[in-house]
N, C-alpha and C positions, 0 to 999 in steps of 0.2 A: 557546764558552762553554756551561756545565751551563745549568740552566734555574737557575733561584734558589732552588726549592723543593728541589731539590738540596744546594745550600751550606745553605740552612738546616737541612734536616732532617738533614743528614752532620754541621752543629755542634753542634745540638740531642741528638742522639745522644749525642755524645763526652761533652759535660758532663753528662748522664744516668747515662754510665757510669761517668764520674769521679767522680760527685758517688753515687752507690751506694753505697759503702763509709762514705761521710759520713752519710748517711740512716742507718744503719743505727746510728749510734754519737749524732748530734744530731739533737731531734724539731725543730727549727729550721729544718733542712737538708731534710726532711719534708713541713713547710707550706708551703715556699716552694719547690713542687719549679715550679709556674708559672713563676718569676722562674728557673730554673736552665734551663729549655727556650729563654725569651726571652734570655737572656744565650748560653748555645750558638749560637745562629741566628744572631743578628747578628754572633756574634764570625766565623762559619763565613760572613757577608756582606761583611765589613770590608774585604776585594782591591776589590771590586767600587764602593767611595765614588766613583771616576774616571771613572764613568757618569753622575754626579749633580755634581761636585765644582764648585766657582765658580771656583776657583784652582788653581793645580799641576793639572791635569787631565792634561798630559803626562806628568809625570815620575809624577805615583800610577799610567796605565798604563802605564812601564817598569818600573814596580816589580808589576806586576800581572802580568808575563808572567814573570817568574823564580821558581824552585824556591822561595824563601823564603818565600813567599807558602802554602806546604807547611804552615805553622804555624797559618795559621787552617783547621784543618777540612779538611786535603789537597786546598787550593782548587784548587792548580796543576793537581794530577794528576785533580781534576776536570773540567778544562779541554782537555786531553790528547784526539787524535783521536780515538781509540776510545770514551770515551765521549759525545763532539758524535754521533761517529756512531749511538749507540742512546740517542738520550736518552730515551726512555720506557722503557726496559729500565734505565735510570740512576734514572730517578723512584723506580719499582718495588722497586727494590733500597735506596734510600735509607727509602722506606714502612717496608720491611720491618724494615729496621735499624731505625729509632725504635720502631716495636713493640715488637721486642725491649728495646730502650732503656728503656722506660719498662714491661714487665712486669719486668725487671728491679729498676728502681728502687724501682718498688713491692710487691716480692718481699717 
């Protein structure tokens, strides 16, 4: 498994850069670029409730180990040997992405 600051700042990114095109057309979309970073994050954390969960805990991680899970924030392929094996080169590269993410945004 990535570290979490991983899923979050890889979801955090994505709705950054999604939501770019939006900023740019609603001042709405603007002010509340806060709420578009917190809504990314958790969404890019959401595989991961099976850690915490009270109920179904087995079946959310069988559902946690499969490709689908692709949809929140490329959780899986976050999870994937190569980057367990350099997680602080995964940090790194997630940092770097949200920078970009958000000079973008606020471009």
């Amino acid at each position: 498994m990535a570290f979490a600051i991983v899923h979050f700042l890889v979801g955090a990114s994505l709705f950054l850069l999604l939501g770019a095109p939006l900023a740019l057309r609603f001042e709405r979309v603007r002010d509340s670029a806060l709420l578009v970073v917190t809504a990314g994050g958790i969404w890019g954390l959401v595989p991961d409730v099976h850690h915490f969960s009270p109920v179904l805990s087995e079946q959310l991680h069988t559902i946690h180990n499969t490709p689908f899970v692709n949809l929140f924030a490329f959780h899986y392929m976050l999870d994937l040997d190569p980057v367990r094996e350099r997680q602080r080169f995964a940090i790194l590269v997630a940092l770097v992405l949200f920078c970009l993410a958000v000079a973008i945004f606020t471009a």
